[in-house]
Every structure is written in C-alpha cells, then in structure tokens.
N, C-alpha and C positions, 0 to 999 in steps of 0.2 A: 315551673316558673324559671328553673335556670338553667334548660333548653331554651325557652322561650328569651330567657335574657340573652344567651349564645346566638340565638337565629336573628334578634334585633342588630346585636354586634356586627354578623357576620354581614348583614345586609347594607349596613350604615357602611363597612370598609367597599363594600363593591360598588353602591352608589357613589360614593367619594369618587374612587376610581372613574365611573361612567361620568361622573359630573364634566369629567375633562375633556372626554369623548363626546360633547353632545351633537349631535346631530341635527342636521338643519332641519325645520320646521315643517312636515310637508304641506304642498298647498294643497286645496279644496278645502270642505268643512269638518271633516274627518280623522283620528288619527286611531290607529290600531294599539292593540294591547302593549303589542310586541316592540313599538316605539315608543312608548309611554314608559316602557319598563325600562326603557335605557336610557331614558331621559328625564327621568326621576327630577333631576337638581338642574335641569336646562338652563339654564340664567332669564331668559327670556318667554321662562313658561310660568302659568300661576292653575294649579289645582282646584279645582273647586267643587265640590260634593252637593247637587241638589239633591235631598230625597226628602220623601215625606212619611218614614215609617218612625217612630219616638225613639231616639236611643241608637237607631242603626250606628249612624257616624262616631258616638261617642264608644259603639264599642271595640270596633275597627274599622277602618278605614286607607286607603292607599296614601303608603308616605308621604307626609309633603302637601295633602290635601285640607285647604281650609276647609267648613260648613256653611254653607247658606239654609237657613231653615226654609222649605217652599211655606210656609204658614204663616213665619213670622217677619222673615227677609223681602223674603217676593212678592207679596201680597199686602199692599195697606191693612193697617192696623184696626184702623176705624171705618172706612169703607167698603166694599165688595169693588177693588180696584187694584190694579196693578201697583208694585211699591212705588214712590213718589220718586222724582227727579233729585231732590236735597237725600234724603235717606237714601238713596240708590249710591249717589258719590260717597256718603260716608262708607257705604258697605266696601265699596271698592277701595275707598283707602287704606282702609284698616286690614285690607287683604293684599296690602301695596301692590295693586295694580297700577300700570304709567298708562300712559299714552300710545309706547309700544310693546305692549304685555302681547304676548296671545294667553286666551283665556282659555282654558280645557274643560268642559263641564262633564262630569259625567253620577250617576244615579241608581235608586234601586227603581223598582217596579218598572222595567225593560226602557229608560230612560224618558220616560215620560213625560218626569218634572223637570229632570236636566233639560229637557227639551225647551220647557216652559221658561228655562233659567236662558237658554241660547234664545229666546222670541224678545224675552226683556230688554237681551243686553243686545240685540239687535234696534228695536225702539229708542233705544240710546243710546244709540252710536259709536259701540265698541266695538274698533277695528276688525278687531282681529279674533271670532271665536267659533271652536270646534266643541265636537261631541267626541267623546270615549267610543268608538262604534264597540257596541253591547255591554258598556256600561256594568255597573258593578258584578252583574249575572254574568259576565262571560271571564270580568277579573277574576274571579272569587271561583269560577268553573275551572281554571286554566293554573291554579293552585297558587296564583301569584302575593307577592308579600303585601301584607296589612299592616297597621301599625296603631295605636290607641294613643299616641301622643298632640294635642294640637301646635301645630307651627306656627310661630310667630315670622312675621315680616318688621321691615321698615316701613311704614305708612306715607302715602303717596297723600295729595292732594288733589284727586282727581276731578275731573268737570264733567259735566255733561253738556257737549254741544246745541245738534240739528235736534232733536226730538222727531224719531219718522214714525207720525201718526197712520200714514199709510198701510201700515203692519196688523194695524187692528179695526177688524170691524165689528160695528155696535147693533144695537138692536135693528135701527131705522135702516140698517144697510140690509142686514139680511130678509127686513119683511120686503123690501124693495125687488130683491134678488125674486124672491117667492111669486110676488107677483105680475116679474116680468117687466120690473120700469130699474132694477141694479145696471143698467150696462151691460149689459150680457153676461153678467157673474154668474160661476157655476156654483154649485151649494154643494161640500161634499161630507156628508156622515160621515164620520169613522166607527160608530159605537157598533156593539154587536149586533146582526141581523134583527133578534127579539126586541131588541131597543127600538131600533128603525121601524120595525114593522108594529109597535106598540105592543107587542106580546106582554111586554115586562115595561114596569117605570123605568128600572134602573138597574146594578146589577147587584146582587145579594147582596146587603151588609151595609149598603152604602147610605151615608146619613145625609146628602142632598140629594131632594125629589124634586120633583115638578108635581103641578097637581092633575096633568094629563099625559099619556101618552101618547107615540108614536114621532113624527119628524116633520121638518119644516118641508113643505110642498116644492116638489123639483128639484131635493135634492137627492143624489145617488147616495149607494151605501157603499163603501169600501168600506171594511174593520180595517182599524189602525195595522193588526198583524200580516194584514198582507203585502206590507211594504218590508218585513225583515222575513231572514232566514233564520234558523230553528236556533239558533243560539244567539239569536238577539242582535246581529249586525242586520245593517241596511243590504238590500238589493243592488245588486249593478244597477245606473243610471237604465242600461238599455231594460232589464226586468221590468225596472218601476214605471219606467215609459206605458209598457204593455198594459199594466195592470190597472191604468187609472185610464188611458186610451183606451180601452176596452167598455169603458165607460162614458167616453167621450168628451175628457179629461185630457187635451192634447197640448196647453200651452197656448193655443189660439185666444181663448180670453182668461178673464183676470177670475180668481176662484175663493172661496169663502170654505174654509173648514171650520169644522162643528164636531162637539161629542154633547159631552154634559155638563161638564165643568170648566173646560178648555185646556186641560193637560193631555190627555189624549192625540187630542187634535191640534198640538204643538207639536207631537212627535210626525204627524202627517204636515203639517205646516213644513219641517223642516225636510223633508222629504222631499214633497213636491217646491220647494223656495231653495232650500239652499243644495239640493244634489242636483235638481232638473234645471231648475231656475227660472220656474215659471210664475209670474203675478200673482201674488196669496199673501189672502187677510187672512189672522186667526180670528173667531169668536168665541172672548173668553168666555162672555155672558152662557152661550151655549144654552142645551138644551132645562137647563136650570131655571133660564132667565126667561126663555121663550115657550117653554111649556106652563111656564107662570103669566105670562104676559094676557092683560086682557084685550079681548077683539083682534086677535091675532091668527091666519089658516094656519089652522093642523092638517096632515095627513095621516092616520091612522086605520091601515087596512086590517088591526086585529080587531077592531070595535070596542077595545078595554075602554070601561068608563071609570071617569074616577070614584071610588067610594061608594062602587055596585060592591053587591055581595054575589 
C-alpha cells in the first residue's frame, strides 16, 4: 500500500507538470496511448470510461477518467433504446462536459462499447469525440498508470442540439436493404463466421439470443477483428480500405452494420464512418431483434433450427 501510495504521489507530481505542457489536440478520431499519457490534465479534454465488465472501472482505471455505465448510462432504463436526450445532457454535465470539450472514450472488451459510447454521442451532436486507439487492453499492456480514485468536475449545463437520426438504422431499414428496395444499402455482419453462417446462436455465454439462426440476406460477413491489429489499435485507413473493398464495401453507397446487440458493430461503424468516412447506419436492434422478428428472410446456410435436438 505504501509503494502504491508513493507511485500515486509520484504520478500526480509528473501529471501537474504535463498539465502545463499540454499539447494540442490531434485531429481525426483518434488519439494514441502515448498522447493521452501526456495529457492526462489537458484542460480541454474530458475522460470517459465505457465498459461493460461490473467493477472494472471502480477498481482501476486511468487517471482523470469519469464512468459511464454501457447498461445503465447508455441504454434507456425502461426501454430497449438508446439513452434519451434529457438523461444524455444530465450525464454530460455532471461529467462537466461544454460545448468545446473533446470527449476521449475509451473501454474494455477491445473498445467495443466505447465504440457504442462514440455512435451515441455522435447522434447527439457532440463536437468533438475520439476513441483511445486500443483502449484499456493496450493501456494496461503498455504498463501505464491507473488510479481507483473517482474525479470530480465542475458541472456544465449541457444541451443537446441537431439530434442525427441518420446514424441509426431500425428494423424496416434493414428488411428493406435485404430485399433490395434500402437504396442500395450495403448490410455488413461483423459477428464471427459461425454466427453468419448460423453454425451457433450466439457466442458462448452470452445471455441475449435470438430464436433462429444465421444472417440477414445480402449481407457480407467481415468479423469486427479484421479491422484492428493484434494489439487492439485500428488499421491504417489504406488497410481498412482493402478489407471491406474486398467485399465490395467501397464508399460508393451508404452501409448498414449489424452483430447482435449493436456493440460490435459500433466498433465497425466507427471504422468504416469515422476513419474512411463513408455513409453508415448502425443497427442497434441487430441480430437480437431480427432473428426474433416475425415474417422476416433469414439466411442460414448451416440449416440450425431452433429447438431441434
């Protein structure tokens, strides 16, 4: 404990220090380990932690960084809906975000929900927000400092403007897409192949199913991982180009991603939207909502039926 007190000390005098040095903001949507760590106390930056494991955050976390719960912040309380517009500003206040904050998100489970956190606060029209590229896995790999303390702000009164529903597509978009009357939307899986091809519901463990397998008709299958490199950062724009061009995935029309929940396919949202910049809904509903959905094509080249033996 009192190494541990000396290492908090020691960290708190060098952040001071940094605080004075802060460095400008870079642009794109992005920001690296290695700038984050020197900009700890930026005046103009606001930390924010999505993740969705219980306890992670509270038992360390990078200095400086509020919690948004993905379960109980981000997601309506009573609905299967994103969190509301009224509760969205209160969060933001209380985490004294302004006007011209930039917002930092970053996560465990290889930024998935962070992901989720940057789709939100894009639908609501905050300026200015980036992701950790590799997010808590590549902090926490690179040995850098935590801290178990929560931070207080001064509380902003924030608003929420435009509302860009554009960001999100619902059920009737993607049956649309499937049948060839979406606009020429492209429909892209991210879930693992066995998903895609209905081998499996879902992936071990996991407590939202659908009650059939396989994927929505015409859409490709990328896995979310083939947009990052082995330690959890994004691809060069020119890589990700490749990999979703490969599939015919070029920016030419406007694309719909999908997993199963819609976190997943937030971290491909962000990918193909905020690094390439190309026209992309997320579907939160995903494969939850549409393998539940009745009178709805499936495509299911494993044959799994539900509730065979």
């Amino acid at each position: 404990m009192f190494s541990r007190t000396l290492h908090i000390a020691a960290w708190a005098v060098l952040a001071a220090g940094a605080a004075h040095a802060a460095g400008a903001v870079p642009a794109g949507p992005l920001v690296t380990t290695e700038w984050l760590a020197q900009n700890l106390h930026h005046p103009q930056v606001r930390l924010i932690e999505v993740s969705v494991n219980p306890g992670l955050y509270e038992r360390a976390h990078i200095p400086g960084a509020v919690n948004f719960s993905w379960h109980a912040d981000l997601n309506d309380k009573v609905r299967r809906d994103i969190v509301g517009p009224q509760d969205f500003e209160k969060l933001l206040s209380k985490a004294g975000v302004g006007p011209d904050t930039t917002v930092v998100l970053y996560g465990d489970t290889n930024n998935w929900f962070a992901a989720w956190g940057a789709w939100v606060f894009d639908i609501y029209g905050v300026k200015d927000v980036k992701l950790l590229d590799g997010g808590r896995k590549k902090w926490e790999a690179e040995n850098r400092p935590q801290d178990s303390r929560v931070p207080s702000f001064a509380p902003t009164a924030y608003k929420v403007g435009k509302v860009n529903v554009e960001l999100r597509a619902r059920l009737a978009d993607v049956l649309a897409a499937a049948q060839g009357n979406g606009g020429g939307a492209k429909l892209v899986d991210i879930r693992s192949a066995d998903e895609y091809t209905g081998k499996v519901f879902a992936p071990a463990g996991v407590p939202e199913l659908a009650v059939r397998a396989g994927h929505v008709p015409t859409a490709v299958n990328v896995p979310w991982g083939q947009a990052v490199q082995a330690d959890g950062t994004f691809k060069s724009a020119d890589e990700l180009r490749k990999v979703y061009g490969a599939v015919g995935v070029d920016g030419s029309k406007p694309v719909i991603t999908y997993c199963r929940i819609g976190e997943r396919s937030s971290h491909t949202w962000f990918a193909l939207k905020k690094i390439l910049g190309y026209e992309v809904r997320n579907y939160d509903g995903s494969w939850t909502e549409y393998g539940n959905a009745v009178g709805v094509p499936i495509s299911n080249p494993s044959g799994t039926v539900w509730a065979s033996k």
